[in-house]
DRENKOLTOR-583787 format. One record per residue: residue number from 1; chain; x, y, z of N, C-alpha, C in turn. Coordinates in steps of 0.02 Angstrom, whole numbers, plus 50000, padded with zeros to 5 digits. Layout:
   rolo   pagu      nX      nY      nZ     caX     caY     caZ      cX      cY      cZ
    NUM      A       X       Y       Z       X       Y       Z       X       Y       Z
...
This chain:
   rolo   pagu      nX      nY      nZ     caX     caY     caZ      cX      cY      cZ
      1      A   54347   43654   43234   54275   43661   43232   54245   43646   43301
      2      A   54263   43591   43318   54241   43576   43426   54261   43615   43432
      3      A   54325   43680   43457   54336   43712   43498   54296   43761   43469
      4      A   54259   43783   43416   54213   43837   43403   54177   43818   43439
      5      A   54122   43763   43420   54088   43738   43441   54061   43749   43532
      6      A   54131   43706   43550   54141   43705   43626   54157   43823   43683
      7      A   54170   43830   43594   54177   43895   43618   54103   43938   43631
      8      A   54066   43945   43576   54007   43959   43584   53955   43918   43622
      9      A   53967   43867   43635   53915   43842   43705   53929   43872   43769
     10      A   53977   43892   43760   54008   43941   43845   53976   43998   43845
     11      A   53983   44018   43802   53960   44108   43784   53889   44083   43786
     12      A   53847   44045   43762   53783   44035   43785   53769   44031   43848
     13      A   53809   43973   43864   53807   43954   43943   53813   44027   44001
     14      A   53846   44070   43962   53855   44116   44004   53788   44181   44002
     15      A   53778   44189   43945   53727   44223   43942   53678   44199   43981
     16      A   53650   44149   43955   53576   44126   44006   53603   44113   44070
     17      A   53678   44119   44111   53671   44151   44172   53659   44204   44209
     18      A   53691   44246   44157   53662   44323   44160   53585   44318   44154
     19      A   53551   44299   44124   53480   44315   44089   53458   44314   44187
     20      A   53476   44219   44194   53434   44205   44259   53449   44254   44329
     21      A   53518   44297   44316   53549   44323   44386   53467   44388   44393
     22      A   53481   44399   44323   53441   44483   44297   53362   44467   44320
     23      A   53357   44409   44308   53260   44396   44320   53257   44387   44379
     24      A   53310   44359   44399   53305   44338   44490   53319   44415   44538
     25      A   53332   44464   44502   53344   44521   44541   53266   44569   44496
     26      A   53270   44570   44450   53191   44592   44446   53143   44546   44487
     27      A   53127   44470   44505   53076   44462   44552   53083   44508   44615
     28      A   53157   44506   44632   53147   44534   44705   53136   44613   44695
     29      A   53129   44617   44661   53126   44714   44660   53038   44743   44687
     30      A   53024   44742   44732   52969   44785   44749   52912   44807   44704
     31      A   52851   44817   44685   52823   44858   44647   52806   44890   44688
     32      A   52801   44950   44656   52814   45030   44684   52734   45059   44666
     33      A   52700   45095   44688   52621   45117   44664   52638   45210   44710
     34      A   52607   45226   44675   52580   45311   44666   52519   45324   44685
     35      A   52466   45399   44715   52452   45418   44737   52431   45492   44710
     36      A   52369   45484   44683   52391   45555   44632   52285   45587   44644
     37      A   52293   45644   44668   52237   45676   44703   52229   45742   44659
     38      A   52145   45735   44632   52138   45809   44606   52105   45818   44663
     39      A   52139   45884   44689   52108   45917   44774   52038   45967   44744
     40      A   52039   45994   44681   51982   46029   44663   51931   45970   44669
     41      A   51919   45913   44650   51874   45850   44644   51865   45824   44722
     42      A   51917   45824   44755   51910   45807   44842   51868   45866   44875
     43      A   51886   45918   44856   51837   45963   44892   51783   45975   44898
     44      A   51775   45979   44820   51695   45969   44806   51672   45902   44843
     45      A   51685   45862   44824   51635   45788   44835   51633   45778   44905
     46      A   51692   45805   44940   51699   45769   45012   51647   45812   45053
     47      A   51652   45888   45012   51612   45921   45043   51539   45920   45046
     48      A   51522   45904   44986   51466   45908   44971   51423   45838   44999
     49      A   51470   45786   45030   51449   45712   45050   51445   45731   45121
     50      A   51486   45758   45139   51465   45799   45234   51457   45870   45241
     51      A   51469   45895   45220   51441   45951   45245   51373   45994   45209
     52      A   51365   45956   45142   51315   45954   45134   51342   46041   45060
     53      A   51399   46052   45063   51410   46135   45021   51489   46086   44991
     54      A   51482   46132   44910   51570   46138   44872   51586   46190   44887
     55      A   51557   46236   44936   51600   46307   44952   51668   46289   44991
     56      A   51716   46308   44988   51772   46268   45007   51771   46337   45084
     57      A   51745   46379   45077   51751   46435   45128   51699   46418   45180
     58      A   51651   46364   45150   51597   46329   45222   51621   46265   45253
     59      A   51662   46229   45240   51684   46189   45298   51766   46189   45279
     60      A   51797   46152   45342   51855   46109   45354   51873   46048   45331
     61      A   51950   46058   45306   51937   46001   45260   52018   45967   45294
     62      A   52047   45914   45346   52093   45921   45369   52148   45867   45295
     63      A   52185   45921   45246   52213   45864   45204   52272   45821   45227
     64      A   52304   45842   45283   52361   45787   45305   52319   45724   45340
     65      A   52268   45734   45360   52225   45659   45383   52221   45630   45339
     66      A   52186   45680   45301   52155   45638   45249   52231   45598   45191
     67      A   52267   45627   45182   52319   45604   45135   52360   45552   45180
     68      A   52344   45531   45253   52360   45466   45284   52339   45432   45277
     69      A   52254   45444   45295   52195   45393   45253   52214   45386   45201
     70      A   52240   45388   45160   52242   45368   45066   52309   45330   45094
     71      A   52361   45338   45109   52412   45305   45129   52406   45250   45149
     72      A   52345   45251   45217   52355   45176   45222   52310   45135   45214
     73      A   52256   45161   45158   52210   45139   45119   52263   45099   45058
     74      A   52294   45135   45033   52310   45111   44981   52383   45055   44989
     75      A   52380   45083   45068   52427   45003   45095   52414   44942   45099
     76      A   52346   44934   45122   52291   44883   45114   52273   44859   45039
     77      A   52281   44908   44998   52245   44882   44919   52309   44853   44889
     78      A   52385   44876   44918   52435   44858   44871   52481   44841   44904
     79      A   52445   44762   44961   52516   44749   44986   52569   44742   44986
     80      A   52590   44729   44937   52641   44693   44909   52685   44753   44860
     81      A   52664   44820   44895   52693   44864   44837   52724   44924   44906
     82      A   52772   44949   44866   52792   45043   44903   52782   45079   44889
     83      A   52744   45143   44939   52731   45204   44912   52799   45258   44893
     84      A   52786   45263   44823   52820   45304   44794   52815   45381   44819
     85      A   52749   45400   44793   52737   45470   44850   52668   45493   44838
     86      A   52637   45538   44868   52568   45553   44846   52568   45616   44800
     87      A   52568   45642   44755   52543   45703   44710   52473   45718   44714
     88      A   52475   45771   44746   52422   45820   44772   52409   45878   44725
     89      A   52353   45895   44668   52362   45943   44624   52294   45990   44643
     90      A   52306   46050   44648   52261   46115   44656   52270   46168   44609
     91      A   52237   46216   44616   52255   46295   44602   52260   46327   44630
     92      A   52305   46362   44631   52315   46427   44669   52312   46502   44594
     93      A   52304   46560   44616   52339   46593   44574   52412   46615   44559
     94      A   52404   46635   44516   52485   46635   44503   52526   46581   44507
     95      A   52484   46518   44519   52508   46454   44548   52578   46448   44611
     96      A   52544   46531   44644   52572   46534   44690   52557   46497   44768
     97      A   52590   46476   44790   52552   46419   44831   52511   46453   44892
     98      A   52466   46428   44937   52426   46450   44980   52474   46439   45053
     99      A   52441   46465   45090   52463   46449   45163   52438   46375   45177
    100      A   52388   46350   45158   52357   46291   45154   52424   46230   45096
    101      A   52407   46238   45057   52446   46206   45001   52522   46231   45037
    102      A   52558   46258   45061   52622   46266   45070   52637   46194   45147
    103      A   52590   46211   45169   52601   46153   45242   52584   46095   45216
    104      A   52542   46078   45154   52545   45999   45129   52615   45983   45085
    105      A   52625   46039   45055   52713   46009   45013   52747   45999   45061
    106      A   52755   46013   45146   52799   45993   45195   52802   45934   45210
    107      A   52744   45920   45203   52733   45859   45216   52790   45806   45191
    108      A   52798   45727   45234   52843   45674   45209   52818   45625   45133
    109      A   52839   45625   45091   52800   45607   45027   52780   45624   44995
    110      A   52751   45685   44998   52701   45731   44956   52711   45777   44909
    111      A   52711   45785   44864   52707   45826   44806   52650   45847   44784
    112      A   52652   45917   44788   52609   45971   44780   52631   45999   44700
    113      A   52560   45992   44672   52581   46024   44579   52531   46079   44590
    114      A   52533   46116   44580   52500   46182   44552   52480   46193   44468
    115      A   52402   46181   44486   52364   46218   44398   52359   46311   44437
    116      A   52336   46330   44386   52306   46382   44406   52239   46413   44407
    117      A   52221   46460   44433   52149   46467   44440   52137   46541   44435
    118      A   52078   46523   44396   52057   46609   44355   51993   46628   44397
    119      A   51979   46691   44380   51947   46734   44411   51876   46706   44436
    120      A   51867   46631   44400   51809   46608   44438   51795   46570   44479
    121      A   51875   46516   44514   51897   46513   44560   51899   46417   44508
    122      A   51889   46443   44448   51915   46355   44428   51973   46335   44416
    123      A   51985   46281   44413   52049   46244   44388   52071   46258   44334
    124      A   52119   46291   44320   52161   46256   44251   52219   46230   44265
    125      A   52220   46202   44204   52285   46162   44170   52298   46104   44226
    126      A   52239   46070   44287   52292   46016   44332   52285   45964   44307
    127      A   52236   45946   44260   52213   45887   44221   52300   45882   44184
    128      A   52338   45892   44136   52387   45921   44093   52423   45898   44145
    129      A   52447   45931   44219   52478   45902   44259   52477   45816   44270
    130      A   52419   45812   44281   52398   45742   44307   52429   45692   44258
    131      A   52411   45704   44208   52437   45670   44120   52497   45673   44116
    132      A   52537   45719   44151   52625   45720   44128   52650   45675   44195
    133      A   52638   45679   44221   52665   45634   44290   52648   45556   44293
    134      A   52592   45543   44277   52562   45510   44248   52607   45443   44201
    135      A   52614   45478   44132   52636   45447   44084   52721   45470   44112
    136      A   52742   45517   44140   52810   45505   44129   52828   45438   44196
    137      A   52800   45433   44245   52821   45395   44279   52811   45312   44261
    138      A   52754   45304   44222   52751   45236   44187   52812   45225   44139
    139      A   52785   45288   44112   52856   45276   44045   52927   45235   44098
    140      A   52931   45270   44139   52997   45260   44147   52986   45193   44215
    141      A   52941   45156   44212   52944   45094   44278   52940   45128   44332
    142      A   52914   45209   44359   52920   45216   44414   52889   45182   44451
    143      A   52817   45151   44427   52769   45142   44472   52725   45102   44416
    144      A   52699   45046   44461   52656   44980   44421   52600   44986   44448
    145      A   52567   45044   44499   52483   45049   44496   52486   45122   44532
    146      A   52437   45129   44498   52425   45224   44510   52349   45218   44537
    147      A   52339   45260   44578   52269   45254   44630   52259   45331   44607
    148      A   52202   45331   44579   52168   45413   44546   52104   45444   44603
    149      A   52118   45485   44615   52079   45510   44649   52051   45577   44626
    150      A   51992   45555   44545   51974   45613   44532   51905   45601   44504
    151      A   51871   45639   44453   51813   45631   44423   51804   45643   44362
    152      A   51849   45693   44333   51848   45748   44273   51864   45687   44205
    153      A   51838   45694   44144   51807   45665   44090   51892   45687   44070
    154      A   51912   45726   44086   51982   45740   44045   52027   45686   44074
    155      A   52012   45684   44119   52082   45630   44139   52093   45566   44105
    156      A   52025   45557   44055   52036   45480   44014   52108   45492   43979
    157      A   52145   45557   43947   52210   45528   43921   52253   45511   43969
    158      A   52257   45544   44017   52301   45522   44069   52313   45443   44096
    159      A   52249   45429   44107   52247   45336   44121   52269   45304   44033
    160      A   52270   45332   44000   52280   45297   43924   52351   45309   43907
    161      A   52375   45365   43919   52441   45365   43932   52468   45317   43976
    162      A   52452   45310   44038   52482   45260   44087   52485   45199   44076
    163      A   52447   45178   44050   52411   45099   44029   52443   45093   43976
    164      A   52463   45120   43906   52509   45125   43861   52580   45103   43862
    165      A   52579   45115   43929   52657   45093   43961   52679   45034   44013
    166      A   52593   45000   44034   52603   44960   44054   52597   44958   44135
    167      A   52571   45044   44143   52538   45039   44231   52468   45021   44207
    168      A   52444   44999   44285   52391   44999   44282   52353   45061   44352
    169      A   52297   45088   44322   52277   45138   44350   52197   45143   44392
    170      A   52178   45140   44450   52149   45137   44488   52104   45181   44514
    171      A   52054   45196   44505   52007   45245   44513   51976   45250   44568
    172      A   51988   45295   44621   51948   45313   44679   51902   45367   44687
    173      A   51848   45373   44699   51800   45407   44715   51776   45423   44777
    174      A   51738   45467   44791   51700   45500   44833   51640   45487   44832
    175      A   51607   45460   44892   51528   45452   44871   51491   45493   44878
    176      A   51441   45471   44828   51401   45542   44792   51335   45537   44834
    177      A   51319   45595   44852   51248   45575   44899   51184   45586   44850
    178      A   51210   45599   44769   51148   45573   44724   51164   45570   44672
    179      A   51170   45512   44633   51201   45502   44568   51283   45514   44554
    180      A   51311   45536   44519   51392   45497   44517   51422   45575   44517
    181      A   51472   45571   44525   51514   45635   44532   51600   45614   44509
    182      A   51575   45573   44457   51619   45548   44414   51595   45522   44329
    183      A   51645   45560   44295   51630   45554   44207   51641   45473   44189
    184      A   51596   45449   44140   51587   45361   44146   51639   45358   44096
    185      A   51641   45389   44052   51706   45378   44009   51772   45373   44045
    186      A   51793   45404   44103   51856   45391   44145   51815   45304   44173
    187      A   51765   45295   44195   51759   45231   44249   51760   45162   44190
    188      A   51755   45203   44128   51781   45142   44061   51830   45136   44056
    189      A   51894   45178   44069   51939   45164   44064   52002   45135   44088
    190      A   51992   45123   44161   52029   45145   44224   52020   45039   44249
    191      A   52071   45028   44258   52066   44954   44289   52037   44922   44356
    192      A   52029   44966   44386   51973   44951   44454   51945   45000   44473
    193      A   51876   45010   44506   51866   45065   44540   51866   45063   44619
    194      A   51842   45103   44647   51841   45101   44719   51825   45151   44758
    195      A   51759   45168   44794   51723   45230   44814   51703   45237   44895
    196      A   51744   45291   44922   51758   45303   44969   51699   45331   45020
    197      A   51666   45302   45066   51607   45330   45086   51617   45371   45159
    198      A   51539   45386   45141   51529   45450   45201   51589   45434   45293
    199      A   51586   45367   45299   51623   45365   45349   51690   45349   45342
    200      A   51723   45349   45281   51777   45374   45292   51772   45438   45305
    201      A   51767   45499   45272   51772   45545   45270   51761   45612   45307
    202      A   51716   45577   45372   51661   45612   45425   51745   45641   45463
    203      A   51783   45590   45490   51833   45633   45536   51866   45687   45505
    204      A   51861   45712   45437   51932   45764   45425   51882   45803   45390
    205      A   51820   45813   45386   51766   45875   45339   51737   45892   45393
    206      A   51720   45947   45440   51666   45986   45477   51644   46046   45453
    207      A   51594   46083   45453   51567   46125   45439   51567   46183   45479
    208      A   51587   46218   45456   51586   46290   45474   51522   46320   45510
    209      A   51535   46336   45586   51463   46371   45586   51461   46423   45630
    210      A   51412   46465   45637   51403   46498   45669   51400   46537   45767
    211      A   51376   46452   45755   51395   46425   45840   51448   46420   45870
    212      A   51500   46398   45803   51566   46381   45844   51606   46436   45857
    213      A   51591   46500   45835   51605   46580   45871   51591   46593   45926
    214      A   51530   46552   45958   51501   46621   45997   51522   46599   46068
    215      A   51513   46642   46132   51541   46636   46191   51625   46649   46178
    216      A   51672   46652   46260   51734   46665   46231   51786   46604   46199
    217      A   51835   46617   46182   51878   46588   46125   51930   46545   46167
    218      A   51924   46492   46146   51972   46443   46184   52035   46455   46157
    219      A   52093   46451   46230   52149   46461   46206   52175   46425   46151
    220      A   52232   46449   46121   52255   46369   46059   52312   46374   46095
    221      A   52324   46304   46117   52365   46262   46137   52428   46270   46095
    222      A   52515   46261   46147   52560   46267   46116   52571   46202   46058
    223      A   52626   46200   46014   52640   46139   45985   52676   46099   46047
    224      A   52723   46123   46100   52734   46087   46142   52692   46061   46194
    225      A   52619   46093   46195   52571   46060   46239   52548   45993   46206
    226      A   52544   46018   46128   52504   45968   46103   52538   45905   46092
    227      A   52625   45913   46095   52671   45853   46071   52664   45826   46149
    228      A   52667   45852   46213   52660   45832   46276   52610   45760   46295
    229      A   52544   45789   46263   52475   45736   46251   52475   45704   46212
    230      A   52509   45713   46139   52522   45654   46096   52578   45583   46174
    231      A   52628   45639   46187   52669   45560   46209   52621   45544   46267
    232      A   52598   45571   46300   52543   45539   46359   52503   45502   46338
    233      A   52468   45497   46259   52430   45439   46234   52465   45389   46215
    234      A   52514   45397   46196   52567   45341   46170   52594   45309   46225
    235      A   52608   45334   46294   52588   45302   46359   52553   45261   46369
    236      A   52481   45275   46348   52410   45242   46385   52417   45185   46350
    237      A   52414   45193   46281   52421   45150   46222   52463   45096   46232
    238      A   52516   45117   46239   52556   45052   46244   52548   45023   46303
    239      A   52528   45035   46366   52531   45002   46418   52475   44948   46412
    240      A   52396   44967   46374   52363   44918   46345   52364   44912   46298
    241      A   52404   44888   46253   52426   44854   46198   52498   44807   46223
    242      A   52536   44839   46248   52611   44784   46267   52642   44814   46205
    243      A   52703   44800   46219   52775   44801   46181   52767   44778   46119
    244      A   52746   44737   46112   52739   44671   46040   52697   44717   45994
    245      A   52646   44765   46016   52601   44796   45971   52657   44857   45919
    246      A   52685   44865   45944   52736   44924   45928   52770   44889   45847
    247      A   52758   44832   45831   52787   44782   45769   52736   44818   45730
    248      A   52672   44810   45743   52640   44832   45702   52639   44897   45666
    249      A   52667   44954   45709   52649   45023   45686   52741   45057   45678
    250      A   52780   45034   45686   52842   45061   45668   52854   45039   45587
    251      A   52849   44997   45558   52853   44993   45496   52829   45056   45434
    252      A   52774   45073   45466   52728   45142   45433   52754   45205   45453
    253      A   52805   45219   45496   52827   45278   45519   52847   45309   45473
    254      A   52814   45365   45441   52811   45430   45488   52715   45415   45466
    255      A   52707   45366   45466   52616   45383   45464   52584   45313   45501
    256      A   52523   45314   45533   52474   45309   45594   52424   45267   45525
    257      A   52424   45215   45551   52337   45167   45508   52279   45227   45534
    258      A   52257   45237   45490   52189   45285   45507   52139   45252   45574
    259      A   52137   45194   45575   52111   45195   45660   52153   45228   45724
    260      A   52206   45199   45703   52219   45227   45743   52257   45319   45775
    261      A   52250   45337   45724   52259   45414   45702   52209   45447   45731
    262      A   52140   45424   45720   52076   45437   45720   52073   45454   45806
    263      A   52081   45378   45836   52100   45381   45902   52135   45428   45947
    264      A   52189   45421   45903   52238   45490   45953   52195   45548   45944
    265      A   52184   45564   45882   52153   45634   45869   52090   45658   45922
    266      A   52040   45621   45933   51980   45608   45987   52013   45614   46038
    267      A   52054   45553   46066   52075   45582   46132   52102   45653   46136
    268      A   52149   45651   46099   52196   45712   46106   52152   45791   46104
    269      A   52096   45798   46074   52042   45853   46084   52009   45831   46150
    270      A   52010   45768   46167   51957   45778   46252   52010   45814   46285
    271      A   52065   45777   46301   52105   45799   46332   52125   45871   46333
    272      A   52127   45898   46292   52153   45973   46265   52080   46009   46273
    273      A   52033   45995   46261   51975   46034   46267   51980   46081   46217
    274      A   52004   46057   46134   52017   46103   46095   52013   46055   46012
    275      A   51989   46104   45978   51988   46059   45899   52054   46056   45861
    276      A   52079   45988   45845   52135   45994   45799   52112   45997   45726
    277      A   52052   45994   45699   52023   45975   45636   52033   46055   45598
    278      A   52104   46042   45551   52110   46088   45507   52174   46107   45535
    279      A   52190   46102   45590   52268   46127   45625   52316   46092   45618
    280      A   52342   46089   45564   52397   46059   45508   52448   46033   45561
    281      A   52466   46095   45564   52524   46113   45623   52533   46064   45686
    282      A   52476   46073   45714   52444   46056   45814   52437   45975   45785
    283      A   52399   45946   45739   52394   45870   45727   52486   45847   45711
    284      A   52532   45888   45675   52587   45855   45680   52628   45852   45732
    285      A   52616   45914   45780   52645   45881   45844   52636   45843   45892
    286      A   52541   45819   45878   52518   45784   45907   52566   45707   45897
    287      A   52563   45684   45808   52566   45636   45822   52677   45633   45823
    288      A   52699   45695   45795   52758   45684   45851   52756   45654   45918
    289      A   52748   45674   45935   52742   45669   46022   52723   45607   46025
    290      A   52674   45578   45987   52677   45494   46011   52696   45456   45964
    291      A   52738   45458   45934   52804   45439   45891   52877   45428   45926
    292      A   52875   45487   45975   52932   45521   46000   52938   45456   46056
    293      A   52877   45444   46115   52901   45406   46152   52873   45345   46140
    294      A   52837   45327   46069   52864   45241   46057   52918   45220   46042
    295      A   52952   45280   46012   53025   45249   45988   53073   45244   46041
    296      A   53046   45288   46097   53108   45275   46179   53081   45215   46177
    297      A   53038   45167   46179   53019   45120   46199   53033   45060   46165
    298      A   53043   45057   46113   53082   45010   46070   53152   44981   46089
């Protein structure tokens, strides 16, 4: 009977070592957070907050800035967490992707979902998207806070799905230059909010105009001109900043804190005498290029 006894206190003893090995490797495990953008809801609002139109054909809308800004916005809101990736949802027809939408799925992180869009240039089905990604990634522990970046009254199952499982889901907005441009039934449901104003948003929305045609047409600069002036700012930069500053911004690689993104981008148009705002392309070699020679410098 002792050696039962003495037998099953071991097998206890052993279990609640296991129990403590298992909890001591879940504390150290990271929480992981998501990134999930209705681009039909960004367009409108961002547009309509600067440029004053939701015609998506009257201004510029640069989305790799802007999807850095959310990056390291939402680095700041969730220190203590990793970005899993950003999901970017639009329409295309045929949910065939755009020339636009094809250079953001290139992007590092990013996942591009496709609704589709009917003859009147609305959304379908990305809400449905939003909701399956949504709940399947809670379901499964991908991710313990989801940052929403939308408006639409449909998305309340989506946050109810998520929350069901034990994420919690985060509501970002666009500010409205009159009254809300968001359904209150989503801002009931959703565990924080958080509304993004006119100055974030001023560097990556310009408006289309008329003026900016006329007289002759400035050359566009190679990608190797433009990676050239990225590393010549990453020059300037570091020589007033020092070595030690470089701790700060290698951790975030392959993405730039929006100040300082902002920065290169300004210089890098004086210098060039040319607009990168909307040039997908010309801004990634930019900030190649001063990527390229902080890392000689390391």
């Amino acid at each position: 009977m002792n050696d039962d006894l003495a037998a099953l206190a071991a097998r206890i003893d052993r279990t609640n070592e296991l129990l403590t090995r298992m909890l001591a490797e879940v504390a150290k495990t990271p929480s992981t957070h998501a990134i999930f953008v209705d681009a039909g809801y960004l367009f409108a609002a961002a547009g309509r907050l600067v440029a004053g139109t939701e015609d998506r054909r009257a201004f510029d809308l640069d989305a790799e800035g802007l999807i850095e800004a959310f990056i390291d916005r939402a680095r700041s809101v969730f220190a203590d967490s990793r970005l899993l990736r950003v999901y970017w949802y639009d329409g295309a027809r045929r949910r065939i992707h755009t020339a636009e939408q094809q250079s953001i799925a290139e992007l590092p992180d990013v996942k591009v979902r496709l609704g589709n869009l009917n003859a009147n240039n609305q959304q379908k089905g990305v809400d449905s998207l939003i909701r399956s990604d949504l709940e399947s990634l809670a379901r499964h522990r991908a991710i313990s806070d989801a940052a929403l970046l939308g408006g639409d009254e449909d998305l309340v199952s989506a946050v109810e799905a998520a929350q069901g499982y034990g994420a919690r889901v985060h509501l970002w907005g666009v500010e409205a230059p009159d009254g809300r441009n968001q359904a209150e039934p989503l801002l009931w449901e959703v565990d924080s909010q958080r509304t993004l104003d006119l100055e974030f948003f001023k560097p990556y929305v310009a408006r289309r105009t008329a003026a900016a045609h006329e007289g002759p047409p400035t050359a566009r600069p190679t990608r190797d001109d433009v990676r050239f002036v990225g590393a010549q700012i990453a020059a300037k930069w570091l020589a007033a900043r020092g070595r030690d500053s470089l701790g700060e911004l290698l951790p975030g690689h392959p993405y730039l804190p929006g100040s300082v993104d902002q920065d290169l981008l300004v210089e890098a148009e004086g210098l060039l005498q040319y607009s990168l705002r909307g040039q997908a392309d010309l801004r990634r070699a930019l900030r190649d290029g001063f990527w390229e020679h902080l890392r000689t410098q390391y």
